[in-house]
Structure formats: C-alpha cells, structure tokens
LODONU-212825 format. One record per residue: residue in three letters; x, y, z of N, C-alpha, C, CB in turn. Coordinates in steps of 0.05 Angstrom, whole numbers, plus 5000, padded with zeros to 4 digits. Glycine has a CB too. Layout:
<rs>
AlaXYZXYZXYZXYZ;...
</rs>
This chain:
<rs>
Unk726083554636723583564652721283564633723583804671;Unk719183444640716183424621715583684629713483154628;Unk714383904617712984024613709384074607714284044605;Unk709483864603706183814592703883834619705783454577;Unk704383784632703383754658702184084660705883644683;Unk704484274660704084524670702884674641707084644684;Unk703284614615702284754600699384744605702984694579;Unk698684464611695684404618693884554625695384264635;Unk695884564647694384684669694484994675695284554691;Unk695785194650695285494646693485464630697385694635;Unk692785244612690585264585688085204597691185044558;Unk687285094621685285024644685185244654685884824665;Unk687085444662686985714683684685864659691085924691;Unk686985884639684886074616682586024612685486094590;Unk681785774611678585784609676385804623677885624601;Unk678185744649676085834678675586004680676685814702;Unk677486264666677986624663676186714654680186754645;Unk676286624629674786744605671186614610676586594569;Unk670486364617668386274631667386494652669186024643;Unk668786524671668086674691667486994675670486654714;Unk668387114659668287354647665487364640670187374625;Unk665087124624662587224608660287114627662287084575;Unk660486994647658486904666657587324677660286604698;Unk660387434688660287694700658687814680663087854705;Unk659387854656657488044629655287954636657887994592;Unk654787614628651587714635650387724650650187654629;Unk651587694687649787854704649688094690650587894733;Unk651488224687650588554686649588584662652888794691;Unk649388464646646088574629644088474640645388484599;Unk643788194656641088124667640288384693641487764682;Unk641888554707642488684728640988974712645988674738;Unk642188974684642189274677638089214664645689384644;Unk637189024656634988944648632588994669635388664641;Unk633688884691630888904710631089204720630888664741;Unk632889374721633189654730630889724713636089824725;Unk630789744683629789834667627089824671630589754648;Unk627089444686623489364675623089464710622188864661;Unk624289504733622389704755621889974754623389704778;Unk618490034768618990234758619990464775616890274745;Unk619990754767622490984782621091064813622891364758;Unk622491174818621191334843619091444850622091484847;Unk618391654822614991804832614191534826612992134810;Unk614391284813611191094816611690954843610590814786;Unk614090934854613690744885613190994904617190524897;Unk612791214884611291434920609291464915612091784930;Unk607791414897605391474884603991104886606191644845;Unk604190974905602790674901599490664889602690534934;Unk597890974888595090874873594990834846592891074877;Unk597490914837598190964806598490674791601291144803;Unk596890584777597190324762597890344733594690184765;Unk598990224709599290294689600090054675600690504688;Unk597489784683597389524666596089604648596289274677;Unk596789394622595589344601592489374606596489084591;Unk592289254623589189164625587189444644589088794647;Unk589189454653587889724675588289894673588089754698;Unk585890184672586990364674587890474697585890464664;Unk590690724691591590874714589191064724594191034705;Unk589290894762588291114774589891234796585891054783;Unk588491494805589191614824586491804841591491754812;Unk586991804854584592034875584591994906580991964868;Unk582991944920582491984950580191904961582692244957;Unk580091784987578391654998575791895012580291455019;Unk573391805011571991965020570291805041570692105000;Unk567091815051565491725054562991705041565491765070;Unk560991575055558291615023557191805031555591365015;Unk557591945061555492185060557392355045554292325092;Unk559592395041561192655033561692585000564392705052;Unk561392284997561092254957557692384952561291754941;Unk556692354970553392514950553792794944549792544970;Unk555692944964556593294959557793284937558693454978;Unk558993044919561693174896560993084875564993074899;Unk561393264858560393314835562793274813558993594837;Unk563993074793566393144779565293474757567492814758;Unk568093604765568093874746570993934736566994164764;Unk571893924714574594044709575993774723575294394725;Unk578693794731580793654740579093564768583693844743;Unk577893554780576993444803574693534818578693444817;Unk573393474822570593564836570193794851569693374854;Unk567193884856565094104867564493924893562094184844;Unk565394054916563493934943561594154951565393834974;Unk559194094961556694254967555094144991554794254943;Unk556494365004554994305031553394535041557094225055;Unk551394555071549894765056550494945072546894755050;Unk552995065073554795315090556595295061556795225129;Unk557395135047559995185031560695035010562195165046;Unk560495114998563195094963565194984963564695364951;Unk566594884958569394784948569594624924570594634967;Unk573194694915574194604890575594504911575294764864;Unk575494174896577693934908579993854883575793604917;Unk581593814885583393654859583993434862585893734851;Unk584693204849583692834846585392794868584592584814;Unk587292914885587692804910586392954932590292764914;Unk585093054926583493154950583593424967583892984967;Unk585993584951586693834960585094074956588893874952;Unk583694194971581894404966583894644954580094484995;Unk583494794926583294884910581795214907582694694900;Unk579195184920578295324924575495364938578895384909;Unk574295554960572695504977570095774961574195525013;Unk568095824976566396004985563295924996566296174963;Unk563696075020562296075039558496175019564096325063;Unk556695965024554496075017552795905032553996104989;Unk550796075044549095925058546295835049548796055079;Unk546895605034543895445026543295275031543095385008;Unk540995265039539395015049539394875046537894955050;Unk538594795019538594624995540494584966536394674988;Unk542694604973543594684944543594504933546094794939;Unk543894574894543294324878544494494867540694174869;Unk545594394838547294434820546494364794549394324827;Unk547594644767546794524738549894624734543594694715;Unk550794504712553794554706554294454670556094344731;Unk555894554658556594514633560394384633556094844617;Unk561194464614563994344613565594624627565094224577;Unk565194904622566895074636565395274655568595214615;Unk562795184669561295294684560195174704559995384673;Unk559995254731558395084752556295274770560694924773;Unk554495244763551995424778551595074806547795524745;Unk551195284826550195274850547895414864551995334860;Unk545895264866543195474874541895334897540495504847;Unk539995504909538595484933536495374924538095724948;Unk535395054930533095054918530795124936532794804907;Unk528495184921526395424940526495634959524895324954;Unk529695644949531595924958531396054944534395934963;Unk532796374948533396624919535596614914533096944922;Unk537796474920540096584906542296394898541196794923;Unk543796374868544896224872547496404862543895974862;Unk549796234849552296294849553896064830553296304880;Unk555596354804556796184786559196104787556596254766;Unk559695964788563595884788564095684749564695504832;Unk567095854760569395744729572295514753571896244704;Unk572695444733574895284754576995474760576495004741;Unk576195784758578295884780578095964804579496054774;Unk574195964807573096014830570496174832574996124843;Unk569196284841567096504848567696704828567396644879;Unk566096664805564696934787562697144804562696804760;Unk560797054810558797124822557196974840557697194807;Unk554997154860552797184866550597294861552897204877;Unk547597224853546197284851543597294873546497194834;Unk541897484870538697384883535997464873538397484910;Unk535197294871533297344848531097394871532597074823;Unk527797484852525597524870524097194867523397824859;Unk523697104863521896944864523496594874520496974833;Unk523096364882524496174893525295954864522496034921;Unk527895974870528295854839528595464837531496014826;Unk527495424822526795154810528194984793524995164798;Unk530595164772531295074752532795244743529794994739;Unk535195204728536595384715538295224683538795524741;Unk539795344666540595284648543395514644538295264629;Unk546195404635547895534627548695514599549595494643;Unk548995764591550195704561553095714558549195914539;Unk554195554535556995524531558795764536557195444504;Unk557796034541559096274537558696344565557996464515;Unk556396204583557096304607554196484615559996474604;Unk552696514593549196684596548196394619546396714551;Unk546596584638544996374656542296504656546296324688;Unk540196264657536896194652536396184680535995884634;Unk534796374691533696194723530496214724535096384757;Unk529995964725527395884727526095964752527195624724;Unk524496144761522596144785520296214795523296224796;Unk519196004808516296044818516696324842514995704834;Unk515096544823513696764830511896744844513096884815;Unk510296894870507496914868506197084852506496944888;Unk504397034848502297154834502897154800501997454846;Unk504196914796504396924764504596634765507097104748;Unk504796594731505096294727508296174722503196224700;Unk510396344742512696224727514096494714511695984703;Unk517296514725518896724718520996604705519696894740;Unk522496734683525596644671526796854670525896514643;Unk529496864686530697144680533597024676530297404708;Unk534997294643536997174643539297364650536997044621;Unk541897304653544297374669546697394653544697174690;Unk547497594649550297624623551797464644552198024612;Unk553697354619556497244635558097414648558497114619;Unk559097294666561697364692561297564703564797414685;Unk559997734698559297904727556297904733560198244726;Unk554497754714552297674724550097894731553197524746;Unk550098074709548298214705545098184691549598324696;Unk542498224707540498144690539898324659538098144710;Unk539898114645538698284620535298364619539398074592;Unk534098114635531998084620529997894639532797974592;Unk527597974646525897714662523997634635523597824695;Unk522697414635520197344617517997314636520497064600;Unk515497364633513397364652511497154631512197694661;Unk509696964639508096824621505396874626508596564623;Unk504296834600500996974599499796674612499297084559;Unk500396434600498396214599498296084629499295984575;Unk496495984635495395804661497495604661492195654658;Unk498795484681500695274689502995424709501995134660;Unk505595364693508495344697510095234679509095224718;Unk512295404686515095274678516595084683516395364680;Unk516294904660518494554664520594644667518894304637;Unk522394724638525094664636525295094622526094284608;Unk528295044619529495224601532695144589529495494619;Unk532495134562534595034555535395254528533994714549;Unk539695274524539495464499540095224475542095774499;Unk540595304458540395094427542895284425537195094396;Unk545195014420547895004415548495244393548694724405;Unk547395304371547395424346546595714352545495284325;Unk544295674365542896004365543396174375540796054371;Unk542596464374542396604398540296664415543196784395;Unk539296464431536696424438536896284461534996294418;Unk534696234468533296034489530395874488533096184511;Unk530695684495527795594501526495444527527295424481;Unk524195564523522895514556520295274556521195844568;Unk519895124563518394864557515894964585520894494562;Unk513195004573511595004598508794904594511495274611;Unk507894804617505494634611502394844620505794304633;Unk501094894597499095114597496294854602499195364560;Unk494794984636493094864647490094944634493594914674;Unk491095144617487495294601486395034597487495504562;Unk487794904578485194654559484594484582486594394528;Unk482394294574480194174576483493924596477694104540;Unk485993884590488493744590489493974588489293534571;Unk492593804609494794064605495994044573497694044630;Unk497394074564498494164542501194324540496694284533;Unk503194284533505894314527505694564507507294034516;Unk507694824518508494984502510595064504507295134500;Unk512495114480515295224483515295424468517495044477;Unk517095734476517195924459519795974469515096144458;Unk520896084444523196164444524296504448523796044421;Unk526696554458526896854460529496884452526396984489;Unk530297154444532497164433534997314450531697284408;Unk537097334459538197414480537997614494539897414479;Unk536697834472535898194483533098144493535798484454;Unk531997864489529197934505526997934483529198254523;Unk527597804455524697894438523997584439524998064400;Unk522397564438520597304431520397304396517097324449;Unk521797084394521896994364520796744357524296984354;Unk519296654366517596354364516096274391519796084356;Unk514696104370512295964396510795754378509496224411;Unk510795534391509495214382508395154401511194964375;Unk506195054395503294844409503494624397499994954403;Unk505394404409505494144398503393964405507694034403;Unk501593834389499493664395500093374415498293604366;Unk501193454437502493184441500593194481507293204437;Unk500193054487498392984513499592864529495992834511;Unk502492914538502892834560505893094569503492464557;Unk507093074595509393284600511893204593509593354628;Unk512993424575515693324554516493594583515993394503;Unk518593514601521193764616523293674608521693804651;Unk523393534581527593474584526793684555530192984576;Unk529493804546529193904524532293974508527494134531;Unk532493814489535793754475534893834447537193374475;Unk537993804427537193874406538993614383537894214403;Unk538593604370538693374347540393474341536893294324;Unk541993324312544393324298543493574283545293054280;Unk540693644276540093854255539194064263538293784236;Unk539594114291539394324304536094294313540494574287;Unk532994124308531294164316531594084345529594084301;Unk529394314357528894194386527593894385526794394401;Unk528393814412526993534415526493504451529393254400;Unk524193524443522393524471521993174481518493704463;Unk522993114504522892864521520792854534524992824538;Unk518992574533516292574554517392294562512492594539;Unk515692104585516391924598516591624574514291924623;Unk514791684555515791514538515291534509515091294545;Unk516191734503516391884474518292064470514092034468;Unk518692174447520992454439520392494416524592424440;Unk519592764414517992974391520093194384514893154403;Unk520893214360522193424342521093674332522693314320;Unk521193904347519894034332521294284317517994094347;Unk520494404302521794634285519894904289522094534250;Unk521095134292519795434303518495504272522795734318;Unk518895454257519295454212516195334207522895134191;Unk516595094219513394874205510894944241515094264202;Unk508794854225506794794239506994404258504294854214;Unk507694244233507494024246509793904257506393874232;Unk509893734272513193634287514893544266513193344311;Unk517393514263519193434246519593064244521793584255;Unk518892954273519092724283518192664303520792674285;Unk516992344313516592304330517992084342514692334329;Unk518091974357519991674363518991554386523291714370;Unk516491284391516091214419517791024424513491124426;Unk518191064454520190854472518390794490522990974487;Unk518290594506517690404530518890584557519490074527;Unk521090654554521790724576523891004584522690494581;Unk523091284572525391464570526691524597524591734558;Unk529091544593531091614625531891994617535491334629;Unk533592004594534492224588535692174553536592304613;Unk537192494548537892494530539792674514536392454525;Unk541792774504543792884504544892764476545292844529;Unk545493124470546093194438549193114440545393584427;Unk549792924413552392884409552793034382553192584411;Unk555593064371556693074351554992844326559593034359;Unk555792594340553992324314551592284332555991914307;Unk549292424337546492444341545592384368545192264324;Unk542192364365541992414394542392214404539992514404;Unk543592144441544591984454542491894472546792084464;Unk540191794472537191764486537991484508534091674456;Unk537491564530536891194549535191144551537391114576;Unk534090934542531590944545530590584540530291184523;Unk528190494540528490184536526790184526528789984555;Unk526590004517524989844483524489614477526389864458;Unk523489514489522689274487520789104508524789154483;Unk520088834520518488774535520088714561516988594524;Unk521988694561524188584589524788894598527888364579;Unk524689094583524589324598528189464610522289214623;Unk528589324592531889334604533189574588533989024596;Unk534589804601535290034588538390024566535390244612;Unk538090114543539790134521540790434516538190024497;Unk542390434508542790704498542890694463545790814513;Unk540690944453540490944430541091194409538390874431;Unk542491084387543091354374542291384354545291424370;Unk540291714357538091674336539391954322534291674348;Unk538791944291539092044263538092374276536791854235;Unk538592554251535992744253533492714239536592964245;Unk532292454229530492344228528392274256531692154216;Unk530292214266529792014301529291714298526592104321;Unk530691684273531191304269534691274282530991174220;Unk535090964295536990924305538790794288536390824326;Unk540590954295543390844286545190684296544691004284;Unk544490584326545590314333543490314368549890324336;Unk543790094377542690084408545389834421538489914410;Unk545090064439547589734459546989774481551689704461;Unk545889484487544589454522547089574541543689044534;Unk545189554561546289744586546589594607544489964596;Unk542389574607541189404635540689634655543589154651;Unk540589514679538789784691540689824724534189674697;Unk541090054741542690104759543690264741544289904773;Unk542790444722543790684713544390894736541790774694;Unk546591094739546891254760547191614747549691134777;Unk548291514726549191804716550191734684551891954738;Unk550691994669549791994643552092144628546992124640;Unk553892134613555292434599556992354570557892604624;Unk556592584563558192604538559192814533556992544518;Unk561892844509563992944510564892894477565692814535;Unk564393004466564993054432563992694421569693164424;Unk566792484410564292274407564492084424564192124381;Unk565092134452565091894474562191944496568491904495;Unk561191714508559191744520560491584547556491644503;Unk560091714569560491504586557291324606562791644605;Unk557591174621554691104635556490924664552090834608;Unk555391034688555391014712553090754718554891304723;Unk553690514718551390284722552290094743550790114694;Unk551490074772551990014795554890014796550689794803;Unk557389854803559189834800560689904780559289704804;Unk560989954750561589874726560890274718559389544711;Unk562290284700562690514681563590324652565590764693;Unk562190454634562490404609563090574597560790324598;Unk565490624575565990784552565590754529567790834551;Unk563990974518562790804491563091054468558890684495;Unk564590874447565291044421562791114400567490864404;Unk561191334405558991384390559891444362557491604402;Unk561291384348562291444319562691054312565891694318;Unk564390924335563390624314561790524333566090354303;Unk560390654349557690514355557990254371556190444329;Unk560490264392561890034409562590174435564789904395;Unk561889984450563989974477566889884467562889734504;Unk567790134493571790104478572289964514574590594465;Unk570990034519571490034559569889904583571190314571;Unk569989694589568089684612569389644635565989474610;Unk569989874661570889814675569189834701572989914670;Unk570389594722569189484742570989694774569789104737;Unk568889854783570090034801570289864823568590304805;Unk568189594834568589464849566689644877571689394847;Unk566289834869564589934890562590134878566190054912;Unk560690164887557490244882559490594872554390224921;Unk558090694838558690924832556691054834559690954811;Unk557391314844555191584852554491694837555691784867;Unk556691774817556691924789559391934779555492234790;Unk559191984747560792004733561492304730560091874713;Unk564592334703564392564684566992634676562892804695;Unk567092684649569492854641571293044659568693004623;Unk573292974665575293144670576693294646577192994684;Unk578793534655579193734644582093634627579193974666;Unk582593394637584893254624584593034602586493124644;Unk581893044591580292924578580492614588580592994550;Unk581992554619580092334632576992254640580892324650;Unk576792084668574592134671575192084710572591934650;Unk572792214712572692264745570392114760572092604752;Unk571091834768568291774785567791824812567591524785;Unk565291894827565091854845563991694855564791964849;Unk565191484882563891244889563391314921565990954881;Unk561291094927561691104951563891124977560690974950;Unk566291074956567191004983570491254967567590534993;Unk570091384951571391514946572091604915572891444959;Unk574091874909573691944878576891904863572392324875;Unk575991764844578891624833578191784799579191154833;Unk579791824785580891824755580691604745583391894751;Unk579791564720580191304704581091424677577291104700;Unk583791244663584591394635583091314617587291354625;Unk582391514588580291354577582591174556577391564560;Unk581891014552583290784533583790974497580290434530;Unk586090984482586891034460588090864437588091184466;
</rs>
C-alpha cells in the first residue's frame, strides 16, 4: 500500500496546528495590550478627569454666573460669600465648611493660608484658615480695607467719624486688638500693607493740608511705635502698595511706581507706565500689569530692584484677575489663563477655558483653581 498520501496529510495537520497556535498567542498579547492602554475604573467613574498630552487634567463642578461671582479660589477649593453665609467648597463642590454671618456687603482680602471676610461700610468682619472660623471681630468705625500678614496679624482700615481715618491691628487666631493708629494729617486712608521681611506695617494716606493732596506713608512697628514716615514728592494717588526684590516699598499710581526707602530722603526709583493695573512681589522681581506703549495693550513686566525690566510679554486686554506663587504667575484674560515662568521669563501654558473666567488662583495642591462663569474646574500646572 502507498503510504505517501497519508504522511501528507499529518504533515498538513501539523502546520495548520502550529499556524493556528501562534495566530491564538498573538491575539492574547494584542488582548493583553489594549487592557493596559484602557484606562481603570476610578477614570471611567470619574469622566471630568482628562490626562492628554495636550490637556490638562481637570476636575470640579458646575455652578451659575450669579453663584461664580460668590467664589473665591482658597486652598483646595473655593470661599462662597453670600450675605447670610460663609462656606468652604472642595473642587467638587462639597461644602467643607459653613458660618453664618450677616453682611451686607461682604468683600474679601486673603493671602495663601488666610481668608478675611468683611462687611463693607459694616463693623465687622471674620478670619478663616482652611479649617474654618478663627474668629469674629467688630470694630468702631465702618471698615474700608484691610491687610493680612503671613503669620496671620490683621490691618483694618476704617472710616471713623470725627477723624481722618483709623488702623487697628489684631494678633493672630484669636484676634485680639493690639493697637489702633489715629492720624494727625487732613485726608484719609488708601491702603495698609506689611513688608514681607519686617516687623511692621505700612499705611499709604493722602494728606489734603497742601495747596494738592499729597501722598504719605508711615510705618509702625507691631507693638504700636511709629518708626518712619516719608513725604514723597510725587502729585498724584499711589493706594496699591508692594515691595521689590530689595525689600523697598513701592507705591503704585495710575501711571507710575515710586520706590521708596524709610533710610534716604529721596525715592530709590521711579518707573512711568501708560497704563498701571496692579502689582505683586515675586521671588525674580516685581510682577507690574501695566501697558507701555501707544496701542495701549497690557503686558506684564518684570522689573529689577532698580525698576528696569527684565522681560515684558504681551497679554492684551480682558484681564480678569492676577496671582503669583513663588516663580509662577498666573493671568485670567477673557477665556484663556496663562502660566508664566517668571525665572525664564516665558509662557509654559496657555490654556483655553472656552468660557468667560471670573477669577483665578493657586490651589493648596500647588494646582490651579478657576472660576468661570459657568463653573469651577482645577487645571494641572504643566512640569
């Protein structure tokens, strides 16, 4: 009998075998591949969570635009202020923490681990930490303005009658007064701000005696002594008040910024701009918005302790809000947030929120927290 026929045809079986084998392997590495590249469970329960190349991961919660003008980013997730009540929200929207205060008007000054809440042309306001209600206060006179220092000392500015302007200040966390200032000269009180370095304060006020008002700032020391006082020759109202890389004050007017030192008689510097918005002390110098030139279009500029610039990078204008955070700056400009590396003097970030931003700010996760009209999301900062 031939045999050949059937050998054939086991040596055909075997290769259909072994074919078919390795077809099976590599489904199941193509099988075991895409497991890998979907992603797990918390991200398909979590659908706001994005984490493209190109985009940053967000997350937060839908609001409205009357309830985005109440929130304020603070810590891990915003301050709402309404004028019965307080609350801590967290980026999805879970209240955290409440208290009941009844102001009319509230407005808000806040640092990176402090949030004052005050009555404006009310008496009383109230400090919070992101664990909740430190205090209440009530002052005599209707307050206008306030300032917190890094440690938690609070400045409250208020129009008294029968004087020109009160400052009284407030130990941290239980919010005891140390100290009121009463002023001799004709006017009021602009601003009150402390200088990062000192143990001090300074109070910016415009004295109505001369012939023109005229700008004065004196300084006090935390027990209440007055340790300086300057009469800067300058003719118009400086109320912003920051301090330079070299620690001098630097007084902001609508289109100028003057350096001055408590040590000399004459200013240290002067610097005109076209157009000042604000201005804020960084680590690599001061962070000024302001515009410069004839199109009038706003830049952000970083000036020396000279007050010569060290770089400018347009902006444009629909500025909303302003902050900085060791050497990052961020800027809130209609739609769009920008992140910008004040050490190489670049945008690292321009991202498009796609809807009108209310305000910006550092979160406590060293993200960032916007608020938009139509609600408050996280953005990661780029590394």
């Amino acid at each position: 009998m031939d045999r050949q026929p059937f050998k054939k045809s086991i040596k055909q079986s075997r290769a259909s075998l072994i074919v078919l084998i390795t077809l099976a392997f590599l489904l199941m590495i193509a099988a075991v591949a895409l497991a890998i590249s979907l992603p797990d469970d918390e991200d398909r329960r979590n659908p706001m969570t994005t984490t493209t190349a190109n985009t940053p991961a967000l997350s937060g919660f839908a609001c409205s635009p009357t309830e985005a003008s109440q929130m304020y980013p603070f810590e891990a997730g915003v301050m709402k202020l309404t004028t019965g009540r307080v609350a801590m929200l967290d980026i999805r929207g879970a209240e955290r923490f409440s208290a009941d205060l009844d102001y009319a008007t509230p407005f808000c000054v806040q640092n990176d681990s402090f949030f004052l809440v005050a009555d404006r042309e009310g008496y009383s306001f109230a400090l919070f930490n992101q664990a909740g209600l430190l205090y209440e206060a009530v002052v005599e006179g209707r307050i206008c303005g306030a300032a917190i220092r890094a440690d938690g000392h609070v400045a409250v500015i208020q129009d008294k009658s029968g004087s020109t302007g009160l400052v009284s200040l407030y130990a941290p966390s239980k919010g005891e007064k140390i100290f009121d200032v009463l002023f001799a000269e004709s006017g009021y009180v602009l601003s009150v701000s402390f200088p990062p370095t000192e143990e001090s304060f300074d109070v910016a006020l415009l004295n109505t005696d001369f012939s023109e008002a005229r700008p004065v700032v004196k300084r006090y020391s935390l027990d209440g002594r007055q340790v300086g006082q300057r009469l800067p020759d300058l003719g118009q109202i400086y109320p912003i008040m920051v301090y330079d890389d070299a620690s001098d004050l630097v007084m902001c007017g609508a289109n100028s910024l003057a350096a001055i030192r408590y040590s000399q008689d004459k200013m240290v510097w002067m610097r005109s701009l076209q157009r000042v918005i604000t201005a804020k002390q960084t680590p690599a110098g001061l962070a000024v918005l302001a515009a410069d030139g004839e199109d009038d279009r706003i830049g952000l500029h970083l000036l020396d302790k000279t007050g010569r610039s060290i770089f400018e990078i347009p902006i444009g204008e629909g500025i909303v809000d302003f902050a900085v955070r060791g050497k990052l700056a961020i800027i809130g400009c209609g739609t769009r947030v920008l992140i910008i590396d004040l050490d190489q003097g670049k945008t690292i970030q321009d991202y498009d929120a796609t809807v009108e931003i209310v305000r910006t700010g550092f979160s406590g996760d060293g993200a960032l927290t916007l608020v938009t009209r139509s609600g408050v999301m996280r953005v990661t900062i780029p590394t």
